[in-house]
C-alpha positions as CSV (number, residue, x, y, z in Angstrom):
1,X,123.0,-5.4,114.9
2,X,123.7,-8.9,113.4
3,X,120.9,-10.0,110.5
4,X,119.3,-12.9,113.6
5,X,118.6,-10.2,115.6
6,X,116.7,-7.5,113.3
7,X,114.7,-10.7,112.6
8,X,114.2,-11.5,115.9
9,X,113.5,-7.3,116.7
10,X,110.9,-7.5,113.4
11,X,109.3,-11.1,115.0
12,X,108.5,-9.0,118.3
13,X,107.2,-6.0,116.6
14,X,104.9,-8.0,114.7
15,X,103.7,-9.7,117.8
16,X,103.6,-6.1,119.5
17,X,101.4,-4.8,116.6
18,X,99.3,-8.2,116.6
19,X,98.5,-8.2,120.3
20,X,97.8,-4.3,120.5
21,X,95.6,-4.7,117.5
22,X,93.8,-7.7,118.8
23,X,93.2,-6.4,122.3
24,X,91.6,-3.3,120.7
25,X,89.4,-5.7,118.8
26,X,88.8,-7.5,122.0
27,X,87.7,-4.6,124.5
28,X,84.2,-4.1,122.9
29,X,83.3,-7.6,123.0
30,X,84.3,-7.4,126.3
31,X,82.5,-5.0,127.0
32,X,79.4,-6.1,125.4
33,X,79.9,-9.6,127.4
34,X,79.7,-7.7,130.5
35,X,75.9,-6.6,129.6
36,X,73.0,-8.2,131.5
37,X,70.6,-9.1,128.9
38,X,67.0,-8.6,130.2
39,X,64.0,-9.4,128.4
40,X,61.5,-6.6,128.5
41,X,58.0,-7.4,127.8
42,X,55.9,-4.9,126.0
43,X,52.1,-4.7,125.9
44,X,52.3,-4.3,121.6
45,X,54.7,-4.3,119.3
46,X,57.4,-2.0,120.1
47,X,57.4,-0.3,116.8
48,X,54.4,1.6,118.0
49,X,55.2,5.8,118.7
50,X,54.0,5.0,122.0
51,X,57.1,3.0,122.6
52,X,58.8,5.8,121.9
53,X,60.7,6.4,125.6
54,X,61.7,2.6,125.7
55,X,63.1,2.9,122.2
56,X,65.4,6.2,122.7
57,X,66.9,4.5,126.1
58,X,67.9,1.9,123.8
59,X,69.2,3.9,120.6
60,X,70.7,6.1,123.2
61,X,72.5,3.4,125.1
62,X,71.0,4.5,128.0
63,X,70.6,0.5,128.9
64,X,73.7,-0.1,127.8
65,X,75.1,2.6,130.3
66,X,73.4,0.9,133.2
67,X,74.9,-2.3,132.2
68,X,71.9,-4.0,130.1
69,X,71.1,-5.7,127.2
70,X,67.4,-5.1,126.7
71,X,65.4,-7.5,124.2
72,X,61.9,-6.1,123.7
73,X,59.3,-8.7,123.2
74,X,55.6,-8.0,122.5
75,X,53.1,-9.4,124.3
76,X,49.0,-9.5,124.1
77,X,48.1,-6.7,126.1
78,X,48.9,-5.0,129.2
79,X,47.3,-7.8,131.6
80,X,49.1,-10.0,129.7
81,X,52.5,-8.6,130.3
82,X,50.9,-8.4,133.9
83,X,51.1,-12.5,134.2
84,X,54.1,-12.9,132.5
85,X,55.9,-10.7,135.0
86,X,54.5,-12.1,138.1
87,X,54.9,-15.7,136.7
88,X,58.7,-15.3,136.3
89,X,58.7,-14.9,132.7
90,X,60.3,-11.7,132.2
91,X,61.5,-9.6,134.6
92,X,60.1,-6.8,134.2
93,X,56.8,-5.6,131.6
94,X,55.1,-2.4,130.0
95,X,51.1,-2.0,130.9
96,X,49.1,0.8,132.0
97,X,49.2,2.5,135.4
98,X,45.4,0.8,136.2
99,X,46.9,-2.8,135.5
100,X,47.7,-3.7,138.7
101,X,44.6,-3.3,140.0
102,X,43.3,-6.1,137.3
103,X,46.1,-8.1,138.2
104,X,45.7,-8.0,141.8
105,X,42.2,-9.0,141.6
106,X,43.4,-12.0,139.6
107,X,46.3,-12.8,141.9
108,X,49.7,-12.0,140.6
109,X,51.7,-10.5,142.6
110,X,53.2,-6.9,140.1
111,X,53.5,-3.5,141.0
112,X,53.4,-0.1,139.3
113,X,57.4,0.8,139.2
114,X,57.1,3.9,137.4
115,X,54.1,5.8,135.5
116,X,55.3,7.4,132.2
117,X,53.1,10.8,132.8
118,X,50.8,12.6,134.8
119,X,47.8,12.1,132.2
120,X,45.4,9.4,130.6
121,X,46.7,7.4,127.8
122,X,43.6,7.3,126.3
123,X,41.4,10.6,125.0
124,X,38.1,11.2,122.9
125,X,38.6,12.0,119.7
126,X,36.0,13.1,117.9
127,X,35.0,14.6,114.4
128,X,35.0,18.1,114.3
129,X,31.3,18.2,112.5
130,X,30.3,16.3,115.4
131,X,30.8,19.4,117.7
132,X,31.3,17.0,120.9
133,X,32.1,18.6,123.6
134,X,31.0,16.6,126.8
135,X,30.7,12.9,126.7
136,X,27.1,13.3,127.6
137,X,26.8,14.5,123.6
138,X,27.7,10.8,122.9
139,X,24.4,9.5,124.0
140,X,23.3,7.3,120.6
141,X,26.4,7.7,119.3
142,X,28.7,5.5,117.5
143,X,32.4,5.5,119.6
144,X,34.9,2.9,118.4
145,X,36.9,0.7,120.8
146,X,40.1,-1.7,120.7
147,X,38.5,-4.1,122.7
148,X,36.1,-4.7,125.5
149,X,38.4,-5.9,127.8
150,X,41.4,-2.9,127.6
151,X,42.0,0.2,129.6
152,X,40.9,2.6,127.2
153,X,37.4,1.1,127.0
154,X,37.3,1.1,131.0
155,X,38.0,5.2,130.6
156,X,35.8,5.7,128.3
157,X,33.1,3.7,130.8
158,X,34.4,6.1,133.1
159,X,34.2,9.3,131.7
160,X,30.2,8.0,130.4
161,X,29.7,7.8,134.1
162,X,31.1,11.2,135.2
163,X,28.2,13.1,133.0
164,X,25.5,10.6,134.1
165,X,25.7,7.7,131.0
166,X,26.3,3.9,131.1
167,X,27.6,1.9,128.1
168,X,23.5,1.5,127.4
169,X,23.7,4.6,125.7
170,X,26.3,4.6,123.4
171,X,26.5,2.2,121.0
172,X,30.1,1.4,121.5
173,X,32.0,-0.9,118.4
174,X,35.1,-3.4,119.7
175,X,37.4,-2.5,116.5
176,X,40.6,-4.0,117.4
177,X,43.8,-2.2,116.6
178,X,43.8,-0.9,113.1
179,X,39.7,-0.5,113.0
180,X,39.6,1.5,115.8
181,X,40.8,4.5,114.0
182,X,40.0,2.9,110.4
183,X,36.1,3.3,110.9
184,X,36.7,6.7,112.5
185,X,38.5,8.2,110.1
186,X,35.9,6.6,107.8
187,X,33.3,8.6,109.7
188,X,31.6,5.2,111.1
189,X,32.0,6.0,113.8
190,X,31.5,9.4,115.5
191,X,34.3,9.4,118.3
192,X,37.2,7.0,119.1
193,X,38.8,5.7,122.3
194,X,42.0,6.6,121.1
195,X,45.9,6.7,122.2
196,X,48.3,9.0,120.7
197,X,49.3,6.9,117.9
198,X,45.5,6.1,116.2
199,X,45.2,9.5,116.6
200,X,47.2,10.7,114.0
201,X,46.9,7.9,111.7
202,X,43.3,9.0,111.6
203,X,44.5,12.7,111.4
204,X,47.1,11.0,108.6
205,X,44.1,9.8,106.7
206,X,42.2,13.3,106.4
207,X,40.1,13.1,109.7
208,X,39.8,16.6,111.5
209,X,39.4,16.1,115.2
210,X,38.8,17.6,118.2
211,X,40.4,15.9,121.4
212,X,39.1,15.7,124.9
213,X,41.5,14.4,127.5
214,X,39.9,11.3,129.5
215,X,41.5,13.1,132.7
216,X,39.5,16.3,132.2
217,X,36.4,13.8,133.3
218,X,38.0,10.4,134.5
219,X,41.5,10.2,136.2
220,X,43.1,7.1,134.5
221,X,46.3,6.5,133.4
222,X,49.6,6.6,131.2
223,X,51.6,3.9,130.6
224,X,53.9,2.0,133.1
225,X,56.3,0.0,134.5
226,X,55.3,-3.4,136.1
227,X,58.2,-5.9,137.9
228,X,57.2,-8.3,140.4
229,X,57.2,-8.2,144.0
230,X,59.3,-10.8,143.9
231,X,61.9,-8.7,141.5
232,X,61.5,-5.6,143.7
233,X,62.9,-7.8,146.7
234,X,65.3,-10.0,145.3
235,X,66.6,-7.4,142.6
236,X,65.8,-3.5,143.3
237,X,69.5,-2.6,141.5
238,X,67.9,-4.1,138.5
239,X,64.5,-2.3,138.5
240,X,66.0,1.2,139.7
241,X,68.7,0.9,135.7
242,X,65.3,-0.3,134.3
243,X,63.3,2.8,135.5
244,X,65.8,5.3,135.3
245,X,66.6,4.3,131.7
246,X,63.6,4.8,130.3
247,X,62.4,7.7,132.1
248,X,65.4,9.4,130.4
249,X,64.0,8.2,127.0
250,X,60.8,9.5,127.9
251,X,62.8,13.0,129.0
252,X,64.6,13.6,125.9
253,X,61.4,13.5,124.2
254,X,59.7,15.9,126.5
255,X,62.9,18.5,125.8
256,X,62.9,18.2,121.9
257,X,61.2,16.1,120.3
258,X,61.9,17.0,116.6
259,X,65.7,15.7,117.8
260,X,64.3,12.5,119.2
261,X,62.2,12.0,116.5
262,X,65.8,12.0,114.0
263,X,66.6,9.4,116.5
264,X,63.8,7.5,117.1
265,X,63.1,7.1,113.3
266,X,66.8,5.9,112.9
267,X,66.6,3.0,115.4
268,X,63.2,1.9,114.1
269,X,63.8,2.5,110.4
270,X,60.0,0.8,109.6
271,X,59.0,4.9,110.3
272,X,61.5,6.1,107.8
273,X,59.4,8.9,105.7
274,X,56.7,9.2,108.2
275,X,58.7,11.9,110.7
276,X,56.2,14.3,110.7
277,X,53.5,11.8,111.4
278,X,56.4,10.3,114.4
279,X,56.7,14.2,115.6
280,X,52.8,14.6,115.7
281,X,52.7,11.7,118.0
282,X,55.6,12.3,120.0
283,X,54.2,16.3,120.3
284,X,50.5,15.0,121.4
285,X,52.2,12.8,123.9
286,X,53.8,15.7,125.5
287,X,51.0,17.7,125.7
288,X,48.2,15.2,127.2
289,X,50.3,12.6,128.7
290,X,53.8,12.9,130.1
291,X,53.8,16.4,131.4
292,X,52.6,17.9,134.7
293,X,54.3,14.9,137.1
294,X,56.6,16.3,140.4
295,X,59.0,13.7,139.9
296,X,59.3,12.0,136.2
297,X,57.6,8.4,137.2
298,X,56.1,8.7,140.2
299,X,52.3,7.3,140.8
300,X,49.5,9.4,142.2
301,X,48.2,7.6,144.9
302,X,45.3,9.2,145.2
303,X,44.8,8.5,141.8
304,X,45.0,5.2,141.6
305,X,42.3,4.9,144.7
306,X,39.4,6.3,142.7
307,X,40.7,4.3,140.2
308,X,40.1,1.2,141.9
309,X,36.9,2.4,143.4
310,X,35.5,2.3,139.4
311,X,36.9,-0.7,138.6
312,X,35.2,-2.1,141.8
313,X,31.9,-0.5,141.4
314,X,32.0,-1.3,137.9
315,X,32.1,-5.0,138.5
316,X,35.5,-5.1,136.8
317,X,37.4,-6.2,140.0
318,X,35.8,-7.9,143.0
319,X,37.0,-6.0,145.7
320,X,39.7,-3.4,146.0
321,X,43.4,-4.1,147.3
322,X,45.6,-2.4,149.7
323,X,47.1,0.5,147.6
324,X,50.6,0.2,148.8
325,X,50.1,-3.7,146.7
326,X,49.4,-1.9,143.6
327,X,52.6,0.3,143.1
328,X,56.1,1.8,144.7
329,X,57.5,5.4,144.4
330,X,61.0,3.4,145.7
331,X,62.7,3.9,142.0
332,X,61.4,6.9,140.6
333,X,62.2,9.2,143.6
334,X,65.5,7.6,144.5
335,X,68.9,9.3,143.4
């Protein structure tokens, strides 16, 4: 082979080695170009625990497999998310399964797409020394709140009502956030409103409690997943990869969750050296909220009609809505 040649042979090898090298560079970007980016809009910030399903889909790449790129953004509450959604704003949102029923009152036009768990988000907490037992043992009592205007003040309202009690006697404190389980767990309070999460922070700051399920008295809700009924037409191959995405992030933590606490701790490194505080969460969730459903997701009808009763009766909403306006089993118990 003449000296032109093996130069010409070494040009094209180099060219080989250059294209192979830069197509392998290329196919991930590719691939990641191909993503749909969604915006999903969450009712808090999603460093919270109870973010914790939404957060393993996407350190999984169970998003990813369905052909998403998911941005969380917080929003100011679940009603909140509730108009975002059903203005056009986001696509789909996080709330409570009871939001719709605000929402429809008010208008905009979301559903219930999937319910993360067969029991109430929220459940009495209570000091130990305070030997509560019933909500009727509240009466005179000091109970912190987040707010006046959120779903877990509504159930606690609701479970006062079950044993015969009205918000007239309790002397119930709007905390917000952090004071909710601050002035608990600095025995101002008696009892707490509480999710999951403010749980064991107070149980993090020395508090020993004894928890009474909401459901036990007053049937309302875990968390969900609200689109539009605008999405749900126009869109339903988006909302099913939504929904079955996060239900498996809610799944893996139902099968182990010390392993998807590893995980979950990883992808939101702010927890780092709190996993056992993460696993206490993730372990409390399991046993009073996401268990117990006959298909991961789907919305108890019934449910959600005694719901609205309260919220009617209660003067929360003015009158009820058709039920099939306030949610759809369509994603949860498709294939």
């Amino acid at each position: 082979m003449t000296v032109k040649a093996l130069i010409n042979a070494g040009t094209l090898r180099r060219t080989a080695l250059a294209l192979l090298a830069t197509s392998a560079f290329m196919l991930p970007l590719a691939a990641q170009a191909q993503l749909q980016k969604i915006t999903y809009l969450l009712p808090a910030p999603g460093t919270l625990p109870a973010f914790g399903p939404w957060m393993l889909a996407q350190a999984k790449g169970y998003y990813a497999a369905e052909g998403l790129e998911v941005e969380f953004v917080a929003g100011r509450g679940g009603v909140d998310v509730a108009k975002q959604v059903g203005a056009g704003n986001a696509v789909i949102g996080g709330a409570i399964g009871d939001t719709p029923i605000i929402a429809r009152a008010q208008g905009i036009p979301v559903k219930a797409v999937a319910v993360l768990g067969s029991g109430s988000l929220m459940a009495l907490v209570s000091h130990k020394d305070e030997k509560i037992e019933s909500p009727r043992e509240l009466r005179g009592k000091t109970v912190t709140v987040i707010s006046y205007t959120d779903t877990t003040y509504y159930a606690l309202l609701g479970m006062l009502s079950k044993v015969g009690l009205t918000k007239n006697d309790v002397n119930i404190q709007a905390a917000g956030p952090a004071g909710v389980w601050q002035q608990f767990a600095g025995k101002k309070a008696a009892a707490m409103a509480a999710v999951p999460d403010w749980t064991v922070s107070a149980l993090d700051a020395g508090a020993q409690v004894d928890i009474l399920p909401a459901d036990i008295y007053f049937k309302s809700m875990a968390q969900a997943i609200l689109a539009s009924d605008e999405t749900i037409q126009k869109n339903p191959q988006l909302v099913q990869k939504l929904v079955r995405a996060t239900l498996r992030g809610m799944k893996d933590i139902m099968a182990d969750p010390k392993a998807a606490t590893a995980v979950y701790v990883k992808h939101v490194p702010v927890h780092t050296g709190k996993e056992a505080s993460i696993l206490k969460a993730f372990e409390l969730y399991n046993k009073y909220v996401y268990a117990g459903q006959k298909a991961p997701g789907q919305m108890d009808e019934a449910r959600l009609g005694e719901l609205q009763k309260f919220y009617v009766g209660n003067g929360v909403v003015a009158k009820e809505a058709p039920l099939k306006d306030l949610y759809t089993n369509q994603f949860v118990m498709a294939k």
